[in-house]
N, C-alpha and C positions, 0 to 999 in steps of 0.2 A: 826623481831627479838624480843625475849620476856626476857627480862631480866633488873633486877637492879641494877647498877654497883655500888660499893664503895670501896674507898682504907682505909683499914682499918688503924688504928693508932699503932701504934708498934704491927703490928702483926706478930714477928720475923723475917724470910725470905721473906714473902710473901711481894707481893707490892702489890695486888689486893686482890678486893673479887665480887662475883656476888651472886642475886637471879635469878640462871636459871629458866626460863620457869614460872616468876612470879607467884610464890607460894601463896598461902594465908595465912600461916606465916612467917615471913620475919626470916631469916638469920642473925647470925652474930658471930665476932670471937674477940676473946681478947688471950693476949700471957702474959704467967709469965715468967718474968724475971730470976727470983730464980730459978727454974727450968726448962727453957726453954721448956715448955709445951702450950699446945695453948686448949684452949676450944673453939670450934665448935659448932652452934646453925643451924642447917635444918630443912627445912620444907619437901613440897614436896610428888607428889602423887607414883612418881616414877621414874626410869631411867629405860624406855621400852616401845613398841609401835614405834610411830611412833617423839615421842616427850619427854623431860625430864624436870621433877623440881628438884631441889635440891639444896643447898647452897654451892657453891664454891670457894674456898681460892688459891688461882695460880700467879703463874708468867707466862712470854715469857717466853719460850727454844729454839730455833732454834739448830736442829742437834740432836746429839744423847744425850743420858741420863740415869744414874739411880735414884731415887728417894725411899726412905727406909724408915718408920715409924712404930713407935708402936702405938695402937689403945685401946682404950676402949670404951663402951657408959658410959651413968650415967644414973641412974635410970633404972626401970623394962621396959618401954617403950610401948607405945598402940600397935604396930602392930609387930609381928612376925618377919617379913622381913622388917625388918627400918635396913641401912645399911650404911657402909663408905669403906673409901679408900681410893685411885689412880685414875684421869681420869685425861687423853689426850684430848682435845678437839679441831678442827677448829678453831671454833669460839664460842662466847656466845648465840649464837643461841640456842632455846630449839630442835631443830631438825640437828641438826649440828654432822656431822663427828666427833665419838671419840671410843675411846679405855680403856676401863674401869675394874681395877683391885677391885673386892669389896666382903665384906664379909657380910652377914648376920646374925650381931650379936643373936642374940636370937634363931635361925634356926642350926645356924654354917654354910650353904651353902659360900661356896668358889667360887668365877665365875669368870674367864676372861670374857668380852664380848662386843662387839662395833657396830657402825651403820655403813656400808660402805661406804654409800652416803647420801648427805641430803637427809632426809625425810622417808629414808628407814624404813622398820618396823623390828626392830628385830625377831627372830625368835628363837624356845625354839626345839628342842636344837644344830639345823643347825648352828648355828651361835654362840656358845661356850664352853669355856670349864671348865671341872667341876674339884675341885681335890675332892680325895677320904675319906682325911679324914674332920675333921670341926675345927673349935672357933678357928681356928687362931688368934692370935694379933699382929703379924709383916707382914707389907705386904710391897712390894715390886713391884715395875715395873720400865720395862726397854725399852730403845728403842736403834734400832741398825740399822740404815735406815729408813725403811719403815717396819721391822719386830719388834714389841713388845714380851716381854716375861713376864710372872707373874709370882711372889716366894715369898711365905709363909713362916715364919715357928712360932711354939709356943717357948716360953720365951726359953731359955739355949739350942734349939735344932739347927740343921745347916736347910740352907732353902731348901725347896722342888719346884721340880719346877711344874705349872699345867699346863703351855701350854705357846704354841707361835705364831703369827700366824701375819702373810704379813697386813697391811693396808694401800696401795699404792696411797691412795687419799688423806692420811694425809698431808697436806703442813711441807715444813720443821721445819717453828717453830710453833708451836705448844704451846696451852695454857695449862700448865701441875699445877697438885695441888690437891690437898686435897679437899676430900669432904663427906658432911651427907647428905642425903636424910631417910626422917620420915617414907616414904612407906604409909602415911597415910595423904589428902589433908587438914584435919582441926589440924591437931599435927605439935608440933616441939619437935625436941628430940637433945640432948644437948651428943658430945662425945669427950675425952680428947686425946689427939693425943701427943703424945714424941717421943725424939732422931729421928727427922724428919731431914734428912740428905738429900742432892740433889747435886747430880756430873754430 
């Protein structure tokens, strides 16, 4: 297993944090009080292939769940496809079972998308799905058993849904949480996350 655990210090909901898949810039998060807003710091080459880095902020959920936040990054950012969200995960493992709701801020690319089994390689575009339109900043994921759902939507609009789909390997509870990945192995890119709500 490739990862650096820490429990951050008032980082509002959350009781965890990990550097998935030991990045080579390290992760971290802080929560404003005032606003109940949390700043997000990832590294990270990517979430895809056979293995993932990225900085993530999670609890336990055993059982079902929704989980809801608004997103932004800060700054113009070095690569394209540097990205956040939603993931489900197994376990802290960089190769581990998970279910990944994320957007590609600078791109707009919108993607559900997950690893079935350890180690498996994802696959472009067998393995998920896309919505139609982009720059979402509310994103959404759900779990209903063993079936997850993602739903979008921009500021004052109702959510869209992009897809749903069975991932029957996931154990019941499940490391669920917030996450940045830079998309780029030597950057860290810093993204503000509000009204993060989790039922």
């Amino acid at each position: 297993m490739s990862c650096t655990r820490n429990v951050p210090t008032g980082a509002g909901v959350f009781l965890y944090s990990a550097d998935i898949g030991n990045p080579l810039k390290k992760g971290s998060a802080t929560y404003n009080e005032a606003d109940q807003s949390y700043s997000i710091k990832g590294g990270g080459y990517n979430i895809w292939f056979e293995r993932d880095e990225f900085y993530f902020l999670y609890n336990k959920i055993k059982g079902d769940f929704v989980v809801t936040a608004n997103f932004e990054f800060v700054g113009e950012g070095q690569n394209i496809h540097r990205k956040y969200g939603w993931t489900a995960r197994e376990s802290l493992d960089e190769k581990s079972i998970h279910m990944t709701a994320a957007v590609h801020h600078n791109t707009g690319l919108t993607i559900l998308q997950w690893r079935p089994s350890y180690g498996a390689v994802m696959r472009d575009p067998e393995d998920e799905l896309f919505a139609d339109s982009s720059h979402y900043n509310i994103i959404q994921l759900e779990r209903v058993g063993n079936l997850f759902t993602m739903r979008v939507a921009h500021t004052g609009q109702p959510f869209e849904v992009i897809g749903s789909h069975e991932l029957p390997n996931m154990p019941e509870e499940a490391l669920v949480g917030l996450f940045v990945c830079a998309h780029e192995a030597d950057a860290l890119e810093e993204a503000r996350v509000w009204n993060v709500r989790i039922e």
